[in-house]
N, C-alpha and C positions, 0 to 999 in steps of 0.2 A: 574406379575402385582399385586400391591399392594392392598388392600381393598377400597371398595369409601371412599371418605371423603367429609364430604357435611359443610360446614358453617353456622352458621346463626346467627345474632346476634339482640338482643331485648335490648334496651337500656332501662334504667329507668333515667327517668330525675327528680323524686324526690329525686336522691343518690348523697351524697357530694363526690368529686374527692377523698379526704382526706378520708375517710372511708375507701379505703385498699382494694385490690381483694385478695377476696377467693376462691380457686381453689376447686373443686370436682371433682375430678374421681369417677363414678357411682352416678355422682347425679340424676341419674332419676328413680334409685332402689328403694328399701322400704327405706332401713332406708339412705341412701344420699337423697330421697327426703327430708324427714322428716329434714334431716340439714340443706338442702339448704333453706326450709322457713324459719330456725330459725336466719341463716345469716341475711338472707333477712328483719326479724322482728328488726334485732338489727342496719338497715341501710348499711349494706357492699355491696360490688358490689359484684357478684357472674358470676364464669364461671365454667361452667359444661363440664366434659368430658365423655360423653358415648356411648357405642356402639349398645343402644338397644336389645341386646342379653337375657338380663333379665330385663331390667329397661322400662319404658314407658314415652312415653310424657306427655301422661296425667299428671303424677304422678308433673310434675315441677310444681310450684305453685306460678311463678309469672314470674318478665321480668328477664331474665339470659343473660348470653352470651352462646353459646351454641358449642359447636363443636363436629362432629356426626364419633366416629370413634375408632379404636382400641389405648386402652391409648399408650402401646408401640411404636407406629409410631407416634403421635400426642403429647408426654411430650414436645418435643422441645420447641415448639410456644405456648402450652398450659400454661405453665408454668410461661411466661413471665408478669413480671410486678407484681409479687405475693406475697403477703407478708407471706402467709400460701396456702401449699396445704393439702387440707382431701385427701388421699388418699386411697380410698371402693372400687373400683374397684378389681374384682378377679371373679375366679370360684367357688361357695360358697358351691358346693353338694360336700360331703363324697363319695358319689355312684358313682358320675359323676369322681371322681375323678381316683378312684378305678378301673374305667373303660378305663380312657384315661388318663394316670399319666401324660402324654407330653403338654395334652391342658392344665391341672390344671398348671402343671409347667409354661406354656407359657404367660395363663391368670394372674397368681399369683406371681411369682417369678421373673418373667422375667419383671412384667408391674410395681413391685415395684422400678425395680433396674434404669428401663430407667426413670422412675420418678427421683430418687436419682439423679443419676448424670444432668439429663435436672435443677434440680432444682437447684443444687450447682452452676453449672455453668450460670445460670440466677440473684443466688445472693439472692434467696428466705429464708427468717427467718427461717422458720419451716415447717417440715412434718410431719404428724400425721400419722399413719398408721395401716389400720383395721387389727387384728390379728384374734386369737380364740385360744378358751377355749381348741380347739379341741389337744393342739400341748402337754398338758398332759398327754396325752393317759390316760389309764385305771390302774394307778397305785392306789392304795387303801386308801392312804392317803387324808382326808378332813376335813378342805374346799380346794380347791386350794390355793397355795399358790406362787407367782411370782418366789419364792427361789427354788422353788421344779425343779428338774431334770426334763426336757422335756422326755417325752418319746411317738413321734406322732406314730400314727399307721394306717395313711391314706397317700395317696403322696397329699393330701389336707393339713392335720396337719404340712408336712412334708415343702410343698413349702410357708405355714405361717410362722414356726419356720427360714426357710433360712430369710423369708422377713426379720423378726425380726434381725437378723444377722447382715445383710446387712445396716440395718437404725442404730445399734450401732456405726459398723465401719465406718460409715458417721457419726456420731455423734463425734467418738471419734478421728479420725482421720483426716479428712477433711472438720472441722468448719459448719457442716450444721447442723442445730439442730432437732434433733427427736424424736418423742414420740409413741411407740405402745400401742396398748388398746387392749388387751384381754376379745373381746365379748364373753358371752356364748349366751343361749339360748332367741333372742329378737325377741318379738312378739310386734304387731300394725296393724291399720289400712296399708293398700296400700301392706300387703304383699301379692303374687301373688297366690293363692294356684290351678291356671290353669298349673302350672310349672310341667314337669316332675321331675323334683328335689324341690320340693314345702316342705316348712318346717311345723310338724304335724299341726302347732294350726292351717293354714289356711284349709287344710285337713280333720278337725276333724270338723271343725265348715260346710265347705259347706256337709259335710255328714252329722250331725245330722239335717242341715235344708231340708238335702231331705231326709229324714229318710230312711239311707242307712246304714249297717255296718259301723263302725267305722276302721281302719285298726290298728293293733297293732304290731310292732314287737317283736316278742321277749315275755315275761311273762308281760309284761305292768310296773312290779317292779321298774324299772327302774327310777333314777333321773336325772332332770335337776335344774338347776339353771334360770327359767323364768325372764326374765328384759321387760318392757315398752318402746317401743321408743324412745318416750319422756325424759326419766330418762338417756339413751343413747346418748342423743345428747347433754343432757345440760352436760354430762362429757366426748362429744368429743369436746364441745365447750373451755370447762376449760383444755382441752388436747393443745387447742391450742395459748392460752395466757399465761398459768401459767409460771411464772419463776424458773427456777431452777428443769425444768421435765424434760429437755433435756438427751437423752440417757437412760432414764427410761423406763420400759414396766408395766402396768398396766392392774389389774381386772376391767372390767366395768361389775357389774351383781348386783342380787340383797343380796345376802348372803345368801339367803335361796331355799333349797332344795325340788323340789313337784313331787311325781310319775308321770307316764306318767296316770295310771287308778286314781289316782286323779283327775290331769289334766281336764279328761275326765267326772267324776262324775260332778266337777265344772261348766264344762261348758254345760251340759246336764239340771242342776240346773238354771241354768241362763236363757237358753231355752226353758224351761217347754217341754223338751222331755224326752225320754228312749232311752241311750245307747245302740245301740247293738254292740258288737265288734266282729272282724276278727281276730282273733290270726295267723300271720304269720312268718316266721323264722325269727331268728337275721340277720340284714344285716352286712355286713363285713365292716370293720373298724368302727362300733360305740362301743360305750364306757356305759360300764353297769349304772355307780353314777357319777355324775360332781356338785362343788356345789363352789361357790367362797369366798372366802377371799379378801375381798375390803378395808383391814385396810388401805392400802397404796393409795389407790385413795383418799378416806377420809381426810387421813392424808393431803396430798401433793397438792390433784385436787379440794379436799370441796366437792366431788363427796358421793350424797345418794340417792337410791333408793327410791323417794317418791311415787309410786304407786303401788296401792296393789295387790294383782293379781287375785282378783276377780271383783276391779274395772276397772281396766287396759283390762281386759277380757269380763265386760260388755262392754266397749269404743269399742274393736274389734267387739265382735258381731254386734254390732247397727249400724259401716262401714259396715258389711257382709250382713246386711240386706237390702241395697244398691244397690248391685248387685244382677246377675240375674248367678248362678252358676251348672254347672254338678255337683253330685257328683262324690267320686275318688275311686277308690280300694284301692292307696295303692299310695307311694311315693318311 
């Protein structure tokens, strides 16, 4: 017996038929919410596909079409009548993945491909599809660079870089047009940080508001590349208009590089609190420096990081302040 599927559909009678449906897989996650209002701001009809596993109702942020289910069983009909799908949907923990390589594959690789082919065969423009930073492994060279030899070192990394694959030879072979965007490290409002696999900033932020250790893996040394939401959507939005991106995979970040114990001074600053931190082991398959090369979104998407990251960091707190949160040990 297969998974429920439940329907529901909320019509907006303000939308022209001609505006074009927008497909979202995980649009009820952090950052698919965040895309589905900006569809939704620019007039498109939107139909969401999620399974609530990680994403919330709440988080939808107007009238969708909605369908309540695992994308892989659901591309068929989901897809129909589309002129573009976002496709976000996946397993998004390192940990999680590390731990059940078969759901990461199942979640991620598998819900990429049954998209693929549901979308070819409906006649759909384009696909856009959420990658990561993660499928360069730890090799030493920086910024990242789309040219550089993949080297993942997660079955996470591992079932993005198939995705990635997979959307070429659709691309290059079977007339369906694609485009991957290589997320790194994206923070905002609506990210969940009740998650067992919860990404640091939500983390760090509901522990310094209950003045709790901080949790640290690793020597804190460590780089990422922080991006804003916001900044994220307006270059998955150009991911999914631009001409001539087709079969391309691209950096979506912001080009610059901030410790994890920066990170953490910042937003302790912002707070008016005192860090205290938990120094805990490396987790297995992260990666010590990550830091991106966006010449080619720039170039090709008009794709720039306009938010700073201590602005972008005040926006998240003042959401945080919102809620009503535990703090965590550890992620």
């Amino acid at each position: 017996m297969g998974p429920a599927r439940i329907f529901l559909r909320m019509t907006n009678p303000a939308t022209s038929p001609d505006s074009g449906l927008a497909v979202v897989t995980g649009g009820a996650g952090f950052i698919g919410s965040h895309l589905v209002e900006a569809l939704l701001a620019k007039g498109r009809r939107v139909r969401v596909v999620d399974d609530f596993s990680t994403g919330h109702r709440r988080n939808l942020p107007g009238p969708v079409e909605l369908l309540c289910g695992n994308v892989s069983d659901l591309a068929e009909g989901a897809v129909v009548g589309a002129d573009v799908v976002y496709h976000l949907a996946a397993q998004v923990s390192v940990p999680r993945s590390v731990e059940d390589p078969m759901g990461s594959h199942r979640a991620t690789e598998s819900s990429t491909l049954a998209v693929l082919h549901a979308a070819e065969r409906a006649g759909v423009r384009r696909v856009v599809i959420a990658s990561s930073s993660a499928v360069y492994g730890d090799r030493p060279a920086m910024p990242k660079k789309e040219a550089q030899e993949p080297a993942p070192t997660s079955p996470y990394a591992v079932a993005k870089l198939c995705s990635e694959i997979h959307a070429r030879h659709w691309a290059e072979y079977r007339g369906l047009q694609t485009v991957c965007l290589r997320f790194f490290n994206v923070y905002g409002p609506r990210q969940d940080p009740r998650s067992p696999y919860a990404a640091a900033i939500p983390i760090f932020i509901s522990n310094l508001m209950a003045e709790q250790p901080v949790p640290v893996f690793g020597d804190g040394k460590q780089t990422r590349d922080f991006t804003y939401v916001e900044d994220v959507v307006q270059g998955i939005l150009s991911a999914g208009s631009t001409v001539g991106a087709s079969g391309r995979v691209y950096n979506i970040a912001s080009g610059r590089g901030t410790s994890v114990l920066e990170l953490i001074e910042t937003l302790a600053q912002l707070m008016g609190v005192r860090a205290q931190l938990e120094l805990l082991p490396p987790r297995a398959g992260d990666i010590k420096h990550s830091r991106a090369d966006i010449t080619a979104a720039a170039r090709d998407l008009k794709f720039a990081s306009q938010t700073g990251l201590k602005h972008g960091l005040m926006r998240t707190v003042e959401w945080f302040k919102t809620l009503t949160l535990p703090a965590r040990r550890s992620a």
